[in-house]
N, C-alpha and C positions, 0 to 999 in steps of 0.2 A: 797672505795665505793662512798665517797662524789664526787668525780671527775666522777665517772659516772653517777651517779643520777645529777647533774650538767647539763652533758652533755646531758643528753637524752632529759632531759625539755627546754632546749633551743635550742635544735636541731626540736624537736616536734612540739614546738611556732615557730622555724622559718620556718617550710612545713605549718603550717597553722594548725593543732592537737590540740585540745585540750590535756592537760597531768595533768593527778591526782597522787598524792602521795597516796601511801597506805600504812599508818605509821605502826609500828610492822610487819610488815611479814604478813605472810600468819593468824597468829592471828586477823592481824586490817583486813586483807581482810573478813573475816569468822566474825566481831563483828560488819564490817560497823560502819553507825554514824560517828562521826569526825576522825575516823579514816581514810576515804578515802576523803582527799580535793583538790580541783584544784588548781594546783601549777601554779605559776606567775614567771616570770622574776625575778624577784626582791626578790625569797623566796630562792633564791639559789646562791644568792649573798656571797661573804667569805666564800665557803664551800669548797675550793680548799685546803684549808692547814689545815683543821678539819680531826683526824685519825675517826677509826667507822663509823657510819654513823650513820648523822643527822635524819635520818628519822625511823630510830629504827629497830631495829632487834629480831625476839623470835620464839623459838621453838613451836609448836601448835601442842599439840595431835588432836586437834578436827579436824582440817584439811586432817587427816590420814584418819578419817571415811569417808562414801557417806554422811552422814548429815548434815560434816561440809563442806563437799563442793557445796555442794545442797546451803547452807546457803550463800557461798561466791561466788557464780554464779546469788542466785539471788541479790544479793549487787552490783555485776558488770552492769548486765541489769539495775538496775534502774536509773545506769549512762550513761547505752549507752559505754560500756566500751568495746572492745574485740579484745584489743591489750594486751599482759603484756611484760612488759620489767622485766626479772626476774635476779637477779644480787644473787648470792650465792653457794655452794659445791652444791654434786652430789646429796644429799638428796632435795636438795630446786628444783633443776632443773628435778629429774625423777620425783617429785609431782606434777610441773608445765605441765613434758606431761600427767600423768595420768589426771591430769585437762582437758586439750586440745583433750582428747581421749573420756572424757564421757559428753564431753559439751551436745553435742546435747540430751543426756538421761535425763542429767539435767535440760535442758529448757522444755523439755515435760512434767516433773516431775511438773517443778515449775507450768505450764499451768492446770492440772490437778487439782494439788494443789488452782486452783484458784490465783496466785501470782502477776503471768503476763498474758498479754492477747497473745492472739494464734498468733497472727500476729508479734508478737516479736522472735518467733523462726525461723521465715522467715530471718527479718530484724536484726538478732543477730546471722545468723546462724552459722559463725565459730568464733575460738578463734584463735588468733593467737601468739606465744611465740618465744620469743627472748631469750635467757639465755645469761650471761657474768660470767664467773668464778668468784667469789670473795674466796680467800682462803689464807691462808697464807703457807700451807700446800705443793702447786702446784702439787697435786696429782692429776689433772683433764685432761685423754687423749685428744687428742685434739687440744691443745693449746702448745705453750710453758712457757708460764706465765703468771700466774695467779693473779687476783688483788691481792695485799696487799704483796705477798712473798717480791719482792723488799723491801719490806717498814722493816718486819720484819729480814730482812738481816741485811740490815743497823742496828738495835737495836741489832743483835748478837755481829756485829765486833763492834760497840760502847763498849760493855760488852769488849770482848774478847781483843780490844787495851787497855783497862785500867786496866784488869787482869793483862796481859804481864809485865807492868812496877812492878806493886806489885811482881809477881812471880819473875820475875829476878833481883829483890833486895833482895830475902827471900832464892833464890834459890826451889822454889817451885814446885810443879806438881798438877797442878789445874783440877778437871774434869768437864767439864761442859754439865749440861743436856738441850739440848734444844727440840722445841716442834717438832709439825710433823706427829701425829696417828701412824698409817701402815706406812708413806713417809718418806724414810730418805735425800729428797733431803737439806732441812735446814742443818740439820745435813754432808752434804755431799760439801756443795757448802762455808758455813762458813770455813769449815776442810780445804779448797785446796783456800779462800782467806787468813785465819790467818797464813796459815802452820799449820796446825795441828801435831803433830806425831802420833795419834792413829787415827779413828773414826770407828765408830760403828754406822751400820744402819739397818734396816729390810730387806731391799732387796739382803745383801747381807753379812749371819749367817757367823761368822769367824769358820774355821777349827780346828776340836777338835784340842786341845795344843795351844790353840791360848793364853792364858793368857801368858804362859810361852814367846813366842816372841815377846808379846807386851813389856813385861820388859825386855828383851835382848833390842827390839831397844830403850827404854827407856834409859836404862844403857848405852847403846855406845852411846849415844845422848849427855848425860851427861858426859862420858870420854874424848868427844871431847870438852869442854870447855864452852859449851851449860847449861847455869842457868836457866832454863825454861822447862819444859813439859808441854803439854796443849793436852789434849784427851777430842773426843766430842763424847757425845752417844744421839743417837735421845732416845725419850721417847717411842719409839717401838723397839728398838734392843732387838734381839734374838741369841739365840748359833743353830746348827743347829739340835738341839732336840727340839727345840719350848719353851725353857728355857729362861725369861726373863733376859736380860743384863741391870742390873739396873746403877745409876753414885755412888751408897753408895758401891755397889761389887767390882765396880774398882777399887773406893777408898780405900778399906781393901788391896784388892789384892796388889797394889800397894805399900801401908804401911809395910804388913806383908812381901813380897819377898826384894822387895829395901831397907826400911827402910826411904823413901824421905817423907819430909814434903807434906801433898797432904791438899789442900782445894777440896771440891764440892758447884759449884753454880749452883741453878736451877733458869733457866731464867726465866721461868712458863710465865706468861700473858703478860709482858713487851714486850713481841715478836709482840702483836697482840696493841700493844698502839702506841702513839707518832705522831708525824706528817709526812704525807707520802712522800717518796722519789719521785726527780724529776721522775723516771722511772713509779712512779704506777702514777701519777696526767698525765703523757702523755698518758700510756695506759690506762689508765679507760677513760682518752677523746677522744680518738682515737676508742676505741669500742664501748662508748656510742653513738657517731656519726653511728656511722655501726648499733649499733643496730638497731635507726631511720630506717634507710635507708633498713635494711632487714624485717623490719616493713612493711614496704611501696610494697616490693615487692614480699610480699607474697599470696598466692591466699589458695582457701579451701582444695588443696591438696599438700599444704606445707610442709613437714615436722616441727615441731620443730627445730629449728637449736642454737647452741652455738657461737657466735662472737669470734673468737680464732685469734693467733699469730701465726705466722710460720715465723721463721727467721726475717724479720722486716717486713712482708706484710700480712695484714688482712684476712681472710678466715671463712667461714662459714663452720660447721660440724653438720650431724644432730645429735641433743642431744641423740639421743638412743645411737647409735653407740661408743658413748663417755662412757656410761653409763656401757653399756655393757661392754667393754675393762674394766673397772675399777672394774666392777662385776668379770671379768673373771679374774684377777691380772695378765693383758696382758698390763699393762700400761708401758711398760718400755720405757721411752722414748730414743729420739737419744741421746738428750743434756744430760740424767742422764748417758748415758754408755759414752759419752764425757767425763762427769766430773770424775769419778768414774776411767778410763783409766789414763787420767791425774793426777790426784791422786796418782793413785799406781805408776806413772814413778817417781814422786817426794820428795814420802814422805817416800818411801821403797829404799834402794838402791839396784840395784842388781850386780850381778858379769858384769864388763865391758867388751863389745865384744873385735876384736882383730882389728878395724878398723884404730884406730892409726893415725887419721887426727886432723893438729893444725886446730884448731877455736876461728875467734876473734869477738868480741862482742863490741859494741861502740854507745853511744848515740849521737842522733844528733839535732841540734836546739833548742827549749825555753822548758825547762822543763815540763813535761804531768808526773799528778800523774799515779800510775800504771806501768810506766817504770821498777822501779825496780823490780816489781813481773814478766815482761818478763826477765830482767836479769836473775833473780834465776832461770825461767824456763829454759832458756835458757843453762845456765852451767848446772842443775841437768840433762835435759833428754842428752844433748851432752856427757857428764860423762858416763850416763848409756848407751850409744850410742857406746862410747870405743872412743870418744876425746880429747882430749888436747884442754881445755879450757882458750884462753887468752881475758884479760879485757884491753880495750882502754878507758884511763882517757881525757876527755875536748873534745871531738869528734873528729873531724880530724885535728886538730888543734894539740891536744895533739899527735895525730897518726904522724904526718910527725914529731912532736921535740922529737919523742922515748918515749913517755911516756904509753908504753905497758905493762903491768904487764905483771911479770913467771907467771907459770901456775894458775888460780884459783882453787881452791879447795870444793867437796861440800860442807864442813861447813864454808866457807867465804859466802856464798848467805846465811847462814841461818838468819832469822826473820827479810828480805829484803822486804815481800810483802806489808806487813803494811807501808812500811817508803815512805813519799812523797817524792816530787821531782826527782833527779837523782843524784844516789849515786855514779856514773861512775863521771859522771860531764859532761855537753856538753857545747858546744860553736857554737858561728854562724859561721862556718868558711867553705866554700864548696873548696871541693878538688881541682880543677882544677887547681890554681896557684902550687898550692906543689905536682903535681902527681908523680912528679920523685923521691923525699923524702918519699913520703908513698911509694913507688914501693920498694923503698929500706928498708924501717922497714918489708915491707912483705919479704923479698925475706931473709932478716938478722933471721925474727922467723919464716919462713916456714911458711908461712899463707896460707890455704889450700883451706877456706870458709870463708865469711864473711857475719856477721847477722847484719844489722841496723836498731834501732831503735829510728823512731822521725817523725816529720813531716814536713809541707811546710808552713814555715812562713815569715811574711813582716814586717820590721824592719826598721826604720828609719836609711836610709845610705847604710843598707845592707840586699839582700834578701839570706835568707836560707832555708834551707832543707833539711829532708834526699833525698826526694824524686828525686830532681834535684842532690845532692848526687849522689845519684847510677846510674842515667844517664849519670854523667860524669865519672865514671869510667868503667860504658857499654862500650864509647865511647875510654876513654883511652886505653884498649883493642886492639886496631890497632897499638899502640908503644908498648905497654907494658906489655910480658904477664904475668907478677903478677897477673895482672887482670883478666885473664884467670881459671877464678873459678868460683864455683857457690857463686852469692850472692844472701842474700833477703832482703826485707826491712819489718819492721808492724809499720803500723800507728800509731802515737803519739803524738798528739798536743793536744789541747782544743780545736782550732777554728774548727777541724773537716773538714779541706779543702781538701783532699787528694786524689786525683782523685783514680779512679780503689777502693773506698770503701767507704761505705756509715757510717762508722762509725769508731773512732779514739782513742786509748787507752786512755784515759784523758777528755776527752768533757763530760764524766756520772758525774765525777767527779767536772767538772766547771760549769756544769749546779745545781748543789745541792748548790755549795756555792753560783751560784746568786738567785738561788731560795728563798734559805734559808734565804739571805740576802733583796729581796723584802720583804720576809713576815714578819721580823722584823722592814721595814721600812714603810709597810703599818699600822704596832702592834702602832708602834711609834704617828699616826695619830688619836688613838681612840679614845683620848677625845677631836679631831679637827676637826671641821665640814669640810667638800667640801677640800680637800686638794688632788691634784696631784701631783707626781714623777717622776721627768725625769729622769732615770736611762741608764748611757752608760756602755755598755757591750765591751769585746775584740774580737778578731777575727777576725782582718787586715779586708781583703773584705770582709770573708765571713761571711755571717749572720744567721749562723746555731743558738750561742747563743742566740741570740738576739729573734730571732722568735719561737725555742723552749722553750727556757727561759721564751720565754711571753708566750706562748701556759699553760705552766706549773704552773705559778705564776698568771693570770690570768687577763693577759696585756689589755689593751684599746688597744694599739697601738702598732709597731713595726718596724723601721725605719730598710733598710737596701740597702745595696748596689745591690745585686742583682734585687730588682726591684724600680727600678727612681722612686720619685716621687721629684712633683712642692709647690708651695706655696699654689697653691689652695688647693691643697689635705692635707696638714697642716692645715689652713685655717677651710676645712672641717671638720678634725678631731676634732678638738680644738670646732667647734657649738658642733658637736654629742657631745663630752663628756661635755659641757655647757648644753644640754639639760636631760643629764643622771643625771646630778649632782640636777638639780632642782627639778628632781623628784624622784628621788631613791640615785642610790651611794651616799657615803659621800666620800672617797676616788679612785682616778686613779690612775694609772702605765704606764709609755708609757716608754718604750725600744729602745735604739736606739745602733746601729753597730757602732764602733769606727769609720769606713770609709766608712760609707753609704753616704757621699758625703762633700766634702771641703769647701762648702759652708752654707749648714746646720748644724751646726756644733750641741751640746749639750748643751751652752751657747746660740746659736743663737734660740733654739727651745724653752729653758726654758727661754728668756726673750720672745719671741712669745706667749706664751700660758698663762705667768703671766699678760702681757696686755690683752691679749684677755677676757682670763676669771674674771680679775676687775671685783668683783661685786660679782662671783657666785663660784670662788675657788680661793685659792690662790697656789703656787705652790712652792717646794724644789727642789731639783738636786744633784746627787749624782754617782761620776765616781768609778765605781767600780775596775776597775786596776789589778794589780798582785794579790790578794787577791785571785781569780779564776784561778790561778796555783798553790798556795797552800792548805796544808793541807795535811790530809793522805788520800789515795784511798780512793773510794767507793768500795764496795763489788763489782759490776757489771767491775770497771775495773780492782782490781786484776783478778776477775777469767777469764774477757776479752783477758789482758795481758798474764797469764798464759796461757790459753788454745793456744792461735794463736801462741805465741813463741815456746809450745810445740809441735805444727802443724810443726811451721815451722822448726825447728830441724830437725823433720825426714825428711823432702823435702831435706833438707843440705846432712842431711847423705845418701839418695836416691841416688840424685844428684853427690854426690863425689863417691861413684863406678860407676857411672856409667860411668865418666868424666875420672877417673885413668887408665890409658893403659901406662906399658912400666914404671913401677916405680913411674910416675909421675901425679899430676893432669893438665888435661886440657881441658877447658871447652868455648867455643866461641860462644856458639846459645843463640839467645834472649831468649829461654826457661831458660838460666841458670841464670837469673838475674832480678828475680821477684819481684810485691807487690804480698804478701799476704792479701786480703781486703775481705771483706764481704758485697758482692751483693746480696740484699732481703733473698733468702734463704739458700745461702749457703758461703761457705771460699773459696775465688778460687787466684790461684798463679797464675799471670798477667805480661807479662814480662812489661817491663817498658819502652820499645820501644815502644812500641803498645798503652799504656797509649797516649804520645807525643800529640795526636792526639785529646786526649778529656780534653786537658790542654789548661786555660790560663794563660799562664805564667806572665802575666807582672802580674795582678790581685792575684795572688796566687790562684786559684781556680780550680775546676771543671767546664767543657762547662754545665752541666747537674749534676742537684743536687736533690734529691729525697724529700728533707726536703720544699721545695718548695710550695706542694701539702697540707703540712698541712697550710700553710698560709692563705688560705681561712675558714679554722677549727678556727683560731683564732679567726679570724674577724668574724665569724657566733656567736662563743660562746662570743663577745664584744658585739653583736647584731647593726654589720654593714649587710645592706642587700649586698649580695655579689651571687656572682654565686660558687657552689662549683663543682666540678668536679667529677663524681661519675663513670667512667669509669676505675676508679683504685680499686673500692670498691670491699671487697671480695664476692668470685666465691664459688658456695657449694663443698664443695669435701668433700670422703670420711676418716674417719680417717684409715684407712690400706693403703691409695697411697699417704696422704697427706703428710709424711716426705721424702724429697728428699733424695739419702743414705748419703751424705755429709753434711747435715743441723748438723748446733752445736745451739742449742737452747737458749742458755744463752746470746748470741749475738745479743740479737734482741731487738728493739725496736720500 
């Protein structure tokens, strides 16, 4: 919430707005007095990495009645106030229309009342409301993500990776309750990043005799060599009699039929605490900006509208409409029957069809956490699929000296999603010299389809990729028909380069650890007056890190390859944050791209800015490195990884009947050798000829990068004056047309 309260006021100060805080909620709005004060630049300083919000939060009966809002209407006139930017659940926002629906009864009231004078109902005449979801719950139609979910993801699988190691040295079966009301999304989206083997949610009552098969797949879980069960119940599971499903019932249940040592941990409040993940500090800035701007162009017969998420592009929805679906329990979104689908192919096994095609699986390039959660997806739905799943160790490196494994098995991917790095193993090594050795490992194990995943990286000596990967065995194709199959590729890097998709199984992930890593190095500075940090980020050309990283951590600056700059504009930045520092900040952040230019190097900028600023800051420097490929997933890119490996599976298995005539597979059309990427709103399989086109190759990059647009977000919220582009800002639409039928929801940012 602090990321959007952030946003709004310096987006507000920078159209020219006056912007007051109204501490407590709709309580300081209805008590007035110091409760509502003009907020400054400088009062929302360091509030990017603060969880809650700064500005306070509370329930108000009084606000419920017409007196208490008679009272907080005439508190808003006496400021001249008749904007609200209202950030909270579905209670805070149909208050906020009820507000906006009897203003006008309310100013007559007050005028009668003697309060205000008559001319103020003129000059006050409408209200106008903005809502931004804040919930942890993301039970708000509408949107697809909601502020703070992210955040309290993150604090589940924190719990649930430290569980795991306890459990699998005790041989344990742990139940854990997490939060949610009515929403079993928490509950649904932890279950399909941890691996769960049970969960349990509201929206979807398990079938009488359901205890009995949860302990069947318990028990065969456990006969397969498996020391761990971990079952998740949201705090609103049901049976389908409307019978509460508590974590103490499981727990007995479990006890009494198995006889397995079982703990219960209720996460309770921990969910809604802690410091917010890179994903909520970009969306609460990204919609607080929007709110501004839907602010601005609203007239007296506006609706109410909510600032929402759709796949990765902003959109406006009117709050009723939202309201309603949520009143009518018609909220089911796309991304929850995404999840909820994916789920059941992975965590259930079922009888294998009789399709009988080998598939091989192989990582490619510098390791991207989240990789091994598309492996495991990858073998479980190909399994359930009726495949013959083989695994390629060192990428094609390994592939041409035979280092294939026999067939993989579903319980060799089991408690793969949690684990960083790459457990296959990759190497930088592109096909093209060895085609005739990998033709022959294919042609020795019947390799039918091939799934790659990795992405388009630049490396000192050598450039790789999967991307450039599967272009050259597209191309191999004309000598060799091994290659005469369907492939796919899913993106997998940190640096986020990958043309045909705006987003990369690993980048959520490397963006948390420099996040995370800023804010312990700004923590570092608190008892040091005026101190800047030059901080270099990875990402060969491209400067997605660097610029969302800064956007998210709450950069002064952001050095990147994509857009030139000269000494001057150094020069320039180095006065502006001289004159920040004299009169507010006490600490900077400037981010710079590994290879934003050969000449400005990270040495060169932090001896430039040490000179410079002599006198008014002194300055550190600090290269962040491999640091930002490790660690274990975020939540956002197991369930990323999972879901598109399991998208892409069935494209696989699609693909190979359709390909097989006469015994054999054969497959030659650029449709049959796709990226799978995610464009704004939806997952679309791109053959990768047709890519060629929007690549530059020497650069590693995309001709056109989406992340671009928010670069002027940054610089507004640094309070450089800058021109922002509002031709991408979202369009009203209604919530019954606004999900496209392929949008997966979880995928957005």
């Amino acid at each position: 919430m602090n990321g959007a309260v952030r946003a709004v006021v310096r987006m507000g100060l920078y159209v020219g707005a006056k912007v007051y805080f109204i501490h407590e909620g709709y309580q300081g709005m209805v008590d007035g007095g110091d409760n509502i004060k003009e907020a400054t630049w400088e009062s929302v300083s360091s509030m990017l990495q603060l969880g809650g919000t700064v500005i306070g939060s509370a329930r108000c009966k009084e606000f419920r009645t017409h007196e208490g809002r008679l009272k907080a209407a005439h508190n808003l006139v006496q400021r001249g106030i008749t904007n609200l930017c209202v950030i909270g659940g579905d209670g805070s926002l149909t208050g906020a229309n009820l507000f906006k629906e009897e203003w006008s009864g309310l100013l007559n009231e007050l005028v009668e009342q003697g309060l205000i004078e008559a001319d103020a109902v003129q000059k006050y005449s409408a209200l106008h409301i903005v809502g931004m979801v804040g919930s942890i719950d993301n039970d708000f139609c509408g949107t697809d993500m909601t502020i703070g979910t992210d955040s309290a993801l993150h604090r589940i699988i924190e719990v649930v990776d430290a569980i795991m190691t306890t459990a699998q040295s005790h041989q344990r079966t742990f139940v854990l309750e997490v939060m949610g009301r009515h929403c079993g999304y928490l509950a649904l989206v932890s279950g399909l990043a941890c691996g769960a083997d049970w969960v349990l949610i509201p929206e979807m009552p398990p079938e009488d005799g359901w205890e009995e098969k949860m302990c069947q797949k318990l028990s065969a879980t456990r006969s397969r060599g498996t020391r761990l069960n971990i079952i998740i119940v949201a705090e609103g599971a049901i049976d389908r009699h409307g019978k509460p499903i508590t974590s103490s019932f499981v727990k007995d249940l479990v006890v009494k039929c198995l006889g397995f040592d079982t703990r219960v941990t209720i996460l309770g409040h921990v969910q809604r605490g802690g410091t917010p993940s890179a994903f909520d500090r970009i969306l609460a800035s990204r919609m607080g900006v929007e709110a501004v701007l839907a602010l601005l162009e609203t007239t007296a017969n506006t609706p109410a509208c909510v600032v929402s998420l759709c796949g990765n592009q902003s959109v406006r929805v009117p709050l009723m409409e939202c309201v309603q679906m949520v009143s009518a329990v018609l909220c089911w979104k796309q991304s929850f029957e995404n999840n909820l689908k994916t789920y059941k192919l992975l965590a259930h096994r079922k009888p294998e069809s009789e399709l009988n095609f080998n598939v091989a699986v192989l990582n490619v390039g510098a390791p991207a956490a989240g990789m091994n959660a598309a492996v495991r997806s990858a073998v479980r739905v190909g399994i359930s699929e009726g495949h013959k799943m083989f695994a390629v160790s060192d990428g094609f490196e390994g592939f041409y000296k035979g280092q294939v494994s026999l067939e993989v098995k579903w319980g060799d991917v089991g408690g793969w999603t949690g684990q960083g790095g790459s457990l296959l193993g990759t190497k930088r090594t592109l096909p093209a010299k060895h085609v005739e050795k990998i033709a022959e490992q294919m042609r020795k194990h019947n390799i039918n389809a091939l799934l790659i995943i990795g992405g388009f990286e630049v490396t000192l000596g050598s450039a790789l990729q999967a991307f450039e990967s599967l272009l050259q065995l597209y191309e191999a194709r004309a000598n060799y028909e091994e290659f005469c199959i369907p492939m796919c590729m899913l993106p997998a890097t940190i640096s986020n380069n990958v043309p045909g998709t705006d987003l990369s199984i690993g980048a959520d992930t490397a963006l948390n650890a420099i996040v995370e890593t800023c804010d312990r190095i700004k923590q570092s500075a608190s008892g040091t007056k005026r101190r800047v940090f030059i901080i270099e980020t990875m990402g060969g050309y491209c400067g997605y890190l660097a610029t969302v990283g800064g956007l998210a951590s709450g950069a002064d600056a952001a050095y990147i390859y994509e857009e030139p700059f000269d000494i001057k504009e150094l020069q320039a930045n180095v006065e502006h944050l001289t004159e920040k520092m004299k009169t507010s900040i006490q600490r900077g952040l400037v981010l710079r791209n590994e290879n934003c230019n050969e000449n400005y190097t990270t040495d060169f900028i932090y001896q430039l800015y040490s000179e410079e600023g002599r006198g008014v800051f002194d300055c550190r420097k600090n290269v962040l490195g491999h640091m930002q490929q490790g660690g274990a997933p975020s939540p956002f890119d197991r369930n990323f990884g999972t879901k598109i490996s399991a998208k892409a599976m069935q494209w696989v298995s699609k693909k190979l009947v359709e390909t097989f005539r006469q015994g054999r597979v054969f497959a030659n059309t650029e449709d049959s050798c796709c990226l799978l990427g995610m464009r704004r709103r939806t997952l679309v399989f791109q053959p990768v000829v047709q890519l060629k086109d929007e690549t530059d190759f020497v650069h590693r990059i995309p001709k056109e990068q989406w992340w671009l647009k928010l670069r002027p977000l940054m610089k507004i919220l640094a309070k450089y004056k800058t021109s922002y582009d509002v031709s991408d800002s979202g369009q009203l639409e209604h919530v019954v047309h606004n999900r496209p039928k392929d949008s997966d929801a979880s995928v957005a940012m």
